[in-house]
KOLMAR-487377 format. One record per residue: residue in one letter; x, y, z of N, C-alpha, C in turn. Coordinates in steps of 0.001 Angstrom, whole numbers, plus 500000, padded with zeros to 6 digits. Layout:
// KOLMAR-487377
aXYZXYZXYZ...
***
This chain:
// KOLMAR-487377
x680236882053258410681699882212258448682171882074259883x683567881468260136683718881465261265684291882163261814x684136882972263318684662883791263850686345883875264663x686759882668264948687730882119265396687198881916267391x685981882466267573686004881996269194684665881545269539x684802881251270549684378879734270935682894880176271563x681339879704271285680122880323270692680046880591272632x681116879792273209680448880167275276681187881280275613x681874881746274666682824883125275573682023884287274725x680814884438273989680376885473273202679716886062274123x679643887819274524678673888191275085677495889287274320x676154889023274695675104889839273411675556891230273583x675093891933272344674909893290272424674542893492273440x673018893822274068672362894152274754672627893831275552x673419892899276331673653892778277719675068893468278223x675819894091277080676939894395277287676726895857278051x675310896702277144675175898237276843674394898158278423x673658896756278810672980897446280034673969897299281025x675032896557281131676110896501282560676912897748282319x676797898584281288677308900007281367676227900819281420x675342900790281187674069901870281924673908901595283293x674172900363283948674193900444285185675322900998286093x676408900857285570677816901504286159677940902871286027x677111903791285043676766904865284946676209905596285544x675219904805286296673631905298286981674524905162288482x675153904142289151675757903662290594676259905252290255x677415905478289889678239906666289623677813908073290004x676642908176288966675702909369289144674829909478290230x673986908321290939674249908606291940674573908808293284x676294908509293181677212908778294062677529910517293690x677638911009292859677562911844292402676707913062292930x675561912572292907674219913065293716674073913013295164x674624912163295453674558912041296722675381913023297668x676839913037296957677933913911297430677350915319297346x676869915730296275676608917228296199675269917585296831x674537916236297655673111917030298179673852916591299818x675150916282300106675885916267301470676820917618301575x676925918071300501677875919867300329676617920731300688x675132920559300092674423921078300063673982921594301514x673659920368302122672934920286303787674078920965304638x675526920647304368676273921185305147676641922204305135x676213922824303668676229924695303494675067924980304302x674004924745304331672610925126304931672546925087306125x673122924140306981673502924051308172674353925689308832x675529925321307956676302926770308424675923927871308168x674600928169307419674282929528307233672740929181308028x672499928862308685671594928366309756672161928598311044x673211928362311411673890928945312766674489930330312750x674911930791311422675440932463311535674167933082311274x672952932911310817672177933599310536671039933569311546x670712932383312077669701932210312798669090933566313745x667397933376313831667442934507314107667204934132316012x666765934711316880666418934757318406665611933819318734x664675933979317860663330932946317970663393931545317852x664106931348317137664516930131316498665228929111317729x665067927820317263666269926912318187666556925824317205x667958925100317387668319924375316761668885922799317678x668167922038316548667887920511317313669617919980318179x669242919586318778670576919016319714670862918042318506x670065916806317670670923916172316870671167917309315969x670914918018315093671757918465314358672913919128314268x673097919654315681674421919957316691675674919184316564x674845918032317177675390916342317052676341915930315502x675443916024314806675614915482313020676485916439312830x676621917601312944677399918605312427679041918719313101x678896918610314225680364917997315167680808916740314652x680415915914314246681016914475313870681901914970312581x680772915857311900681707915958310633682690916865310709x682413918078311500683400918745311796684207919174312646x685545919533313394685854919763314795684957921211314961x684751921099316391683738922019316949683901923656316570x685196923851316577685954925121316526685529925837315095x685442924617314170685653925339312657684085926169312028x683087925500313285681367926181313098681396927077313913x682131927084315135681979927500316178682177928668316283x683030929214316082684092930432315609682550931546314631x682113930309313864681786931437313005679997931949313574x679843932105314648678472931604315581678856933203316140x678441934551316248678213935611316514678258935468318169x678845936642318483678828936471320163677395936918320404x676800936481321673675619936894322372675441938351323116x674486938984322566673900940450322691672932940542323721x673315940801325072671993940572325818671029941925325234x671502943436324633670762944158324952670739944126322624x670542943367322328670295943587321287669148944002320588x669727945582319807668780946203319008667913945623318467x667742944226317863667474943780317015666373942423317447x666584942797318394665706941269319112664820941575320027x663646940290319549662296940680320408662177939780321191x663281938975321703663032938125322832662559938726324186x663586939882324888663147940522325700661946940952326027x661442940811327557659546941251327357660058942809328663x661497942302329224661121943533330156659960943106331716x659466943438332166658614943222332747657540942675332690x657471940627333720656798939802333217656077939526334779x654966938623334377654141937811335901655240936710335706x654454936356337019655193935297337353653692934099338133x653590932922337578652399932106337965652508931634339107x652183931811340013652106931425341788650646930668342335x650023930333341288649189929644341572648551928648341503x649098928414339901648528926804338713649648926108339658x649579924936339951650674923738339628650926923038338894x651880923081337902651987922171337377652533920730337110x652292919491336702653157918364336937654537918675336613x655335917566336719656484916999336133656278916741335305x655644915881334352655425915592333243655131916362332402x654020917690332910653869918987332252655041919569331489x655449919759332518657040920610332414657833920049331552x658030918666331855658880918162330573658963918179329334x657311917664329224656709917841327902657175919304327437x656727920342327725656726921455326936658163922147327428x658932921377328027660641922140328492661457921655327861x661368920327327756662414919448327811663271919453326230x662482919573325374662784919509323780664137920443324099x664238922160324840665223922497324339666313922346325186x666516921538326178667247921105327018668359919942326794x669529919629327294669954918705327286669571917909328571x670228916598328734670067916046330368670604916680331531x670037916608332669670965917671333585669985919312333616x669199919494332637668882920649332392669774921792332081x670205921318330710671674922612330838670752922885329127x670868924385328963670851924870327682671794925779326879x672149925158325768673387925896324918672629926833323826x672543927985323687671888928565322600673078928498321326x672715928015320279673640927421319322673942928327318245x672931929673318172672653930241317315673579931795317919x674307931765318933675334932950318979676249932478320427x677182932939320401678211932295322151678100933258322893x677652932607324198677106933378325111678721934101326307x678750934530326916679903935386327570680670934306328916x679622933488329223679648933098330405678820931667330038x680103930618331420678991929472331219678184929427332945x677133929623332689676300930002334303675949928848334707x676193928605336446675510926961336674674413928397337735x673190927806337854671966928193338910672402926739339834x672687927061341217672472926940341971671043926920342828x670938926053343383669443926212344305669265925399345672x669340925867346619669445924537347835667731924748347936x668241923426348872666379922758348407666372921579349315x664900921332350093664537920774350599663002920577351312x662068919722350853661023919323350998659940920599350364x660340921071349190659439922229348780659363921930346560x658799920585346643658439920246345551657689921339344338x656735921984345294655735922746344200656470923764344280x657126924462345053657955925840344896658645925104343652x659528923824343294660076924004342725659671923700341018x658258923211341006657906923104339975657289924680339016x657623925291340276657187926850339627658269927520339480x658825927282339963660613927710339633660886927336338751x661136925832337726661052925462336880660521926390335913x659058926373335792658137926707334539658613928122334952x659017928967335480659248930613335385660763930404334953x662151930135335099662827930378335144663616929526333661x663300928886333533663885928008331771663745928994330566x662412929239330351661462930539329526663097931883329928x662564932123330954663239933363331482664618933628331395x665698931995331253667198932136331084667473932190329246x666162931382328631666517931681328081666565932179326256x666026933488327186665323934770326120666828935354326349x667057934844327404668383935845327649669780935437327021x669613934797326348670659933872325648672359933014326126x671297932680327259672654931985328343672747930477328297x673915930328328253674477928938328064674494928743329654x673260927528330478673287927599331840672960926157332107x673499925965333010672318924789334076671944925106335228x670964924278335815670094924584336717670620923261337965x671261923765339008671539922364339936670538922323340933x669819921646341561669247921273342609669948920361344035x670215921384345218670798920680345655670640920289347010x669304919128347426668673918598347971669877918185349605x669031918492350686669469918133351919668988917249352324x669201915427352119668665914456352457668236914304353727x669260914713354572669316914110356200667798915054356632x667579914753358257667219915428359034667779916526359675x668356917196359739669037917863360425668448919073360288x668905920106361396668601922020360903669108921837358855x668413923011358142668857923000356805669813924240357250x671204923924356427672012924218356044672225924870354437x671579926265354159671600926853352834673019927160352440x673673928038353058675403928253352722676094926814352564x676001925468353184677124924931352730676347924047351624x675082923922351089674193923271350306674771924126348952x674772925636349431675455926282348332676754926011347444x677789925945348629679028925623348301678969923648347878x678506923069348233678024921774347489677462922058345786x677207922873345668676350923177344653677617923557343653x678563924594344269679583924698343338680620924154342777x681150923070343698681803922027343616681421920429342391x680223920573343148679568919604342325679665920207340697x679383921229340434678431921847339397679877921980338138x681026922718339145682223922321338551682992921059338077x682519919924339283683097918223339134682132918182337563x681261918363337222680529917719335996680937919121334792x681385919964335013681499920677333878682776922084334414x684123921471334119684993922577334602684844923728334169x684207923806332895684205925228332375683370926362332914x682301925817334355681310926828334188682604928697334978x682178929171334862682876930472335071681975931201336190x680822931188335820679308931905336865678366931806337350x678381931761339032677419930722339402676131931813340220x675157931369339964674143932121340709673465931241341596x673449932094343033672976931395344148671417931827344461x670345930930344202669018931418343733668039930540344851x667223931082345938666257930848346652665581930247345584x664769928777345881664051928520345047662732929256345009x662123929706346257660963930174346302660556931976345800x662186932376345537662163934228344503661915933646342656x661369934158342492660930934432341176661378935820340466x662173936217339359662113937457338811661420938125338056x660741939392337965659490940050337757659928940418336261x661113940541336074661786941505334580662994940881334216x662896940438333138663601939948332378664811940427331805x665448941627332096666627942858331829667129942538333245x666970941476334338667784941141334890669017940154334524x669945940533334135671055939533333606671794938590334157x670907937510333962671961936229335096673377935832334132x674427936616333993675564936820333291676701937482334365x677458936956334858678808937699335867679184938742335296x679415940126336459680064941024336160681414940816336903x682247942623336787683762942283337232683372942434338843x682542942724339464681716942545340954680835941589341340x680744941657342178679745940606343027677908941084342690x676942940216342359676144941115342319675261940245343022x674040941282343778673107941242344103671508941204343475x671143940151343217670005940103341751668456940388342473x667957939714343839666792940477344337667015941393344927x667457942236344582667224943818345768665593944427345762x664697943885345071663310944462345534662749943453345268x662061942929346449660739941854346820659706941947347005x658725941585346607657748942359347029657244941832348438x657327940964348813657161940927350550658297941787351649x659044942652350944659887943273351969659374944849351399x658329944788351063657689946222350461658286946882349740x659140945915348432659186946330347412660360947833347221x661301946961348503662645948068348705663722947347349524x664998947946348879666271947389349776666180947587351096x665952945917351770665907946227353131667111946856354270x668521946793353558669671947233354341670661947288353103x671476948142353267672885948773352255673148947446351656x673750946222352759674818945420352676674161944065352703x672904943687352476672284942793352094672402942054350728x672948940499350943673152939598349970672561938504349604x671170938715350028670446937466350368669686937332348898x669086936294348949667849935706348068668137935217346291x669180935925345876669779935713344795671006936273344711x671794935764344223672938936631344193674294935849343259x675100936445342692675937936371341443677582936388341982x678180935551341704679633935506341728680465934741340708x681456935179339844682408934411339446682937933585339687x684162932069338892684565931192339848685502931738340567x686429932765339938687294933472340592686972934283342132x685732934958342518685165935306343701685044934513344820x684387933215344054684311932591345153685034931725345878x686254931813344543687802931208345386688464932157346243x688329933009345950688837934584346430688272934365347916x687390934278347942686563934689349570686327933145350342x686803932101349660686765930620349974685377930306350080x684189930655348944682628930272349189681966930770350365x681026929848351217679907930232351954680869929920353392x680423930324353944680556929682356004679675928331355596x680175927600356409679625926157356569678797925628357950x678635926620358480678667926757360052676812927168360615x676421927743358850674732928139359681673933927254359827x673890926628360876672638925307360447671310926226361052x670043926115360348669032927083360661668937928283360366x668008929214360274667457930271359132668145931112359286x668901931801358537669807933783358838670665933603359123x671475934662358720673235934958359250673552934308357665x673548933231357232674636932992356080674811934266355267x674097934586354469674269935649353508674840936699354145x674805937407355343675297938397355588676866938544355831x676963936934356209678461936810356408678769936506355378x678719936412354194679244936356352398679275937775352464x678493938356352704678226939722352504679408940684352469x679993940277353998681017940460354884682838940026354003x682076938961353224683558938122352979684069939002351371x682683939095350774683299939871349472683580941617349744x682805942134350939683514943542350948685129943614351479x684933942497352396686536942271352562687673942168352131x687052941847350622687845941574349461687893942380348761x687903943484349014687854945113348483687231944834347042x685799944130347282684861943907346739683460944971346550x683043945583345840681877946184345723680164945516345121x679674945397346337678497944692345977677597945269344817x677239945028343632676363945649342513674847944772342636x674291946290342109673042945519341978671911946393341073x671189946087339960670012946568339547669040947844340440x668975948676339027667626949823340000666681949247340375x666105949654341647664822949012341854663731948855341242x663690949557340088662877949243339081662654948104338150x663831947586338510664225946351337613664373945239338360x665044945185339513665827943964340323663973943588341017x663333943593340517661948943187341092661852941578341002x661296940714342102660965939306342112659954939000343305x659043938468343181658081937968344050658292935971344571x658027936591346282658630935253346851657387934289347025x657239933121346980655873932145347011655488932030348167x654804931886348470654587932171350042654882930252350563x655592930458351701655739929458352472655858929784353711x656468928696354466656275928894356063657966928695355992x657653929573357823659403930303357747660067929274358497x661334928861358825662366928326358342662410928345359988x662970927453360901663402927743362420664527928381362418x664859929553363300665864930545362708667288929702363238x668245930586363230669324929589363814669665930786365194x669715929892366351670031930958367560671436931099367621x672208930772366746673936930933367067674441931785365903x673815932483364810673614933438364060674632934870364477x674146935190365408674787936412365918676103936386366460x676383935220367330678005934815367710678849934239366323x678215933792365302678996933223364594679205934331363592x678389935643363388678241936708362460679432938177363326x679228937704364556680945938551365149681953937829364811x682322936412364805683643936111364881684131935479362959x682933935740362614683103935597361084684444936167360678x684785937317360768686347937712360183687665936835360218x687043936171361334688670935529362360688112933881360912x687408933320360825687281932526360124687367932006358691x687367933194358392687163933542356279687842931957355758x689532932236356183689957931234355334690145929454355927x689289929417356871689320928274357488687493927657357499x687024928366357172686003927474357081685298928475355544x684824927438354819684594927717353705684589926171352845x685248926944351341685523925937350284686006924600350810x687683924770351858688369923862352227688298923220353100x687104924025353484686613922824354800685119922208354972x684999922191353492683408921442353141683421919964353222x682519919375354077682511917914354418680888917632353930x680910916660353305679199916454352720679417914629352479x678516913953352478677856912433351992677136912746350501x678032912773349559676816912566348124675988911368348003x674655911516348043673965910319348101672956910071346820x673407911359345976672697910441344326672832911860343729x673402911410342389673376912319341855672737912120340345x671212912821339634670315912097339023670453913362338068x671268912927336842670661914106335337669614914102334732x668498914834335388667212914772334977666811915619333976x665583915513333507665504916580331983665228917694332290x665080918426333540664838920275333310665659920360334948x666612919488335383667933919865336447668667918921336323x669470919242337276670368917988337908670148918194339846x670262917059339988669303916991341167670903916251342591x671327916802343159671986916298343985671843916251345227x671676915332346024671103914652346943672418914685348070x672522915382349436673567914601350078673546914750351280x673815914311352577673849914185354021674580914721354277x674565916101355665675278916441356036675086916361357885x676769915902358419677151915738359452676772917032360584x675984917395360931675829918714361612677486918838362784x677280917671363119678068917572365276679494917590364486x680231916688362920681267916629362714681710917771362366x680981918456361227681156919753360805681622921091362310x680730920882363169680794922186364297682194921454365265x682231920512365159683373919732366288684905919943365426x684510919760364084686308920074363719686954921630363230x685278922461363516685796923697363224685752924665364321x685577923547365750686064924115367524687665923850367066x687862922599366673689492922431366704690263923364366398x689731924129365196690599924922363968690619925651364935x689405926210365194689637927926365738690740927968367114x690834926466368114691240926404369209693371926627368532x693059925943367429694574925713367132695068927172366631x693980927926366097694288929656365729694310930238366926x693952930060367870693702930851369365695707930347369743x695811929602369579696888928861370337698491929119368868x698021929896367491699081930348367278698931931913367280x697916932226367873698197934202368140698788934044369441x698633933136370423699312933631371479700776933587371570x701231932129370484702904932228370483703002933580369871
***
């Protein structure tokens, strides 16, 4: 019998039922797919509120999780950071410190680097820390000090659950070393790559800390973090001593305009900081000696600076003229490496001391009008 259409427009049973089992199956799973992407992204977020101390969480999955979401909406829900938390066995309290193995660069990387970003900065993802801390470190021709600085101090920031980086900030030239304005280089810089940091610690590379309940975290004071060394027999050598480590806000160190720029050669800087934050009806803080413990690596000492003592009397008359605003430096590389950031720069000794005869001559010449 005839059907009325034409035998090339017929399509079979069976080929009809499988182009709908296939449009079924695409469907389902899209279907599947969507609900095992609700899935990962629930698991994710109860992975960052829950996570426990021990734990770390991968920089890509950080990554993957920001794309999909603005930062704020995980972020928020991420527990603030407990340095003295009941509940956590990160803390050891009182630790060695290795002064003797060396280890490579490559060492270090290998077993550092995973929880690091470039630059050597670490974000603990698993609660928000109070403070963003840059470490400071001036530095020059003392490689193995700093590869032990490294392997003690990464471990050590962070049990403590600090969102930090570590700057290195290398004195290319020849010249006397200059630690105070290497410092104030250090803060500038450390700020140019990340405005947010808030707290900067100014850290001898060659002190190590013995106890871990030392908190590299800013208080509403200035603090003093080695007050017991064990090469100074293991006691505060003077009241008003600011040397070897030490803690300031960004707000402090705008306050007091940073370091003197002026010490080329060993001593006097710190004491005249010392000088600049009590001035600032500032109270220096610092750890019981039971705690503020750190052992220094042994090296050879530093040529002192013989203009120390004239420049540590007339320090008052100077505060706001030499400092922050009158830092002159050559940046000559600046390298985001995997456990620092490494900044490299030349400094003018004769320009630096010649335009800050001018200043003082032009302050001499408005006290007398």
């Amino acid at each position: 019998m005839a059907t009325g259409r034409k035998p090339g427009l017929m399509v079979p049973c069976w080929s009809r039922a499988l182009t709908s089992c296939q449009m079924v199956t695409k469907f389902r799973r899209r279907q599947l797919l969507c609900l095992f992407c609700l899935l990962v992204i629930g698991a994710i977020f109860n992975v960052f509120s829950m996570r426990p101390h021990y734990m770390r969480v991968s920089h890509s999955m950080k990554g993957f999780l920001e794309k999909l979401l603005p930062v704020n909406a995980w972020y928020r829900r991420v527990p603030q950071c407990r340095f003295f938390d009941a509940n956590s066995t990160a803390l050891k309290g009182p630790i060695d410190a290795d002064t003797d193995s060396i280890p490579s660069f490559a060492e270090l990387e290998f077993s550092l680097a995973p929880t690091l970003q470039p630059g050597g900065i670490f974000v603990p993802h698993y609660c928000r820390p109070p403070h963003k801390v840059a470490i400071i470190v001036p530095f020059r021709e003392r490689k193995v000090h700093l590869k032990m600085f490294l392997r003690h101090m990464h471990p050590f920031l962070q049990r403590q659950d600090l969102h930090y980086g570590i700057f290195v900030v290398e004195q290319a030239d020849q010249g006397p070393f200059n630690r105070a304005l290497l410092m104030n280089v250090g803060y500038v810089e450390a700020l140019r790559l990340n405005p947010k940091f808030d707290c900067f610690v100014f850290h001898d590379v060659d002190l190590l800390p013995l106890d871990d309940r030392i908190y590299y975290s800013c208080k509403n004071q200035p603090v003093h973090l080695s007050a017991n060394i064990d090469v100074h027999g293991n006691r505060l050598m003077y009241q008003n001593l600011f040397g070897g480590a030490s803690m300031l806000t960004k707000e402090m160190m705008e306050k007091v305009n940073g370091f003197s720029n002026l010490y080329f050669g060993w001593g006097g800087e710190d004491d005249d900081m010392s000088f600049r934050v009590r001035s600032h009806d500032m109270k220096i803080a610092r750890y019981t000696l039971d705690i503020a413990r750190y052992t220094m690596i042994r090296h050879a000492k530093e040529d002192k600076n013989d203009s120390r003592r004239k420049l540590l009397k007339e320090g008052r008359t100077r505060i706001h003229q030499d400092g922050l605003n009158s830092l002159q430096y050559e940046r000559v590389q600046l390298d985001l490496r995997p456990l620092f950031t490494l900044i490299q720069v030349k400094v003018n000794q004769s320009q630096i001391l010649a335009k800050q005869e001018l200043l003082q001559g032009d302050l001499k010449k408005l006290r007398k009008t």
